[in-house]
C-alpha positions in Angstrom: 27.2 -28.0 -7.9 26.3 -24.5 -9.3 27.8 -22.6 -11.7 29.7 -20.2 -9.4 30.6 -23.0 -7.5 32.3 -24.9 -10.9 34.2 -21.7 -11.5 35.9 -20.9 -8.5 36.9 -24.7 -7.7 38.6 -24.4 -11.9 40.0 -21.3 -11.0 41.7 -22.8 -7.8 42.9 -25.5 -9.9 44.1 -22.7 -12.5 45.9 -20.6 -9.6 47.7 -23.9 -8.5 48.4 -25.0 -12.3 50.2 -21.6 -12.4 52.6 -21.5 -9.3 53.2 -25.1 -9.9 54.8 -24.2 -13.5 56.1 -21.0 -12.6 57.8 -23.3 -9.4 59.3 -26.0 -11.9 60.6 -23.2 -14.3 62.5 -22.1 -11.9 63.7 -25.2 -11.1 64.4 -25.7 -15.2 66.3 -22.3 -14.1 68.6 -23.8 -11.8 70.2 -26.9 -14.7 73.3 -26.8 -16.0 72.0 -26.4 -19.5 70.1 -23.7 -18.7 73.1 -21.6 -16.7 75.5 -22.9 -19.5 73.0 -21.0 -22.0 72.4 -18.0 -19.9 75.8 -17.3 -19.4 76.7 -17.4 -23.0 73.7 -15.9 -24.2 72.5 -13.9 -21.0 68.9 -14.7 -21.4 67.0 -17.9 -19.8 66.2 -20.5 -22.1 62.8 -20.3 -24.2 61.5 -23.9 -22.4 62.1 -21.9 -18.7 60.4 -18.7 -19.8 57.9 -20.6 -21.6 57.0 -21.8 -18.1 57.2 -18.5 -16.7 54.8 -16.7 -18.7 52.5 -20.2 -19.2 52.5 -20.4 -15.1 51.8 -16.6 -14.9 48.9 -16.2 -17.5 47.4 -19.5 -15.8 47.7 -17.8 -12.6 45.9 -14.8 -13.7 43.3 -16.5 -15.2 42.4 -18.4 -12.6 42.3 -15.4 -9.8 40.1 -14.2 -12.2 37.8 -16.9 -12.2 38.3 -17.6 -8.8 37.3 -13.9 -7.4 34.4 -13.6 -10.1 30.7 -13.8 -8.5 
């Protein structure tokens, strides 16, 4: 397996990492913990956004790798 080939299959792997976290953060989203502290504080909770930006930058990265040549 070359090179190129090694970092498109981690950058698929990255790309599904990502929506899979940014998918469970939302479901963190969703708890009653979480609407409990949004309503009082009207932010999400650090763990939820935490998987937000985690799931996005993962996400990025591997589209990155994934379209590189």
């Amino acid at each position: 397996m070359g090179s190129a080939a090694t970092m498109k299959v981690m950058g698929l792997a990255l790309m599904v990492l990502g929506i899979g976290l940014a998918v469970w953060g939302f479901q963190l989203s969703d708890s009653v913990g979480s609407q409990i502290t949004e309503a009082v504080t009207g932010a999400d909770t650090d763990k939820v956004m935490t998987y937000y930006i985690t799931g996005a930058i993962s996400f990025v990265v591997g589209l990155f790798l994934f379209a590189r040549k």
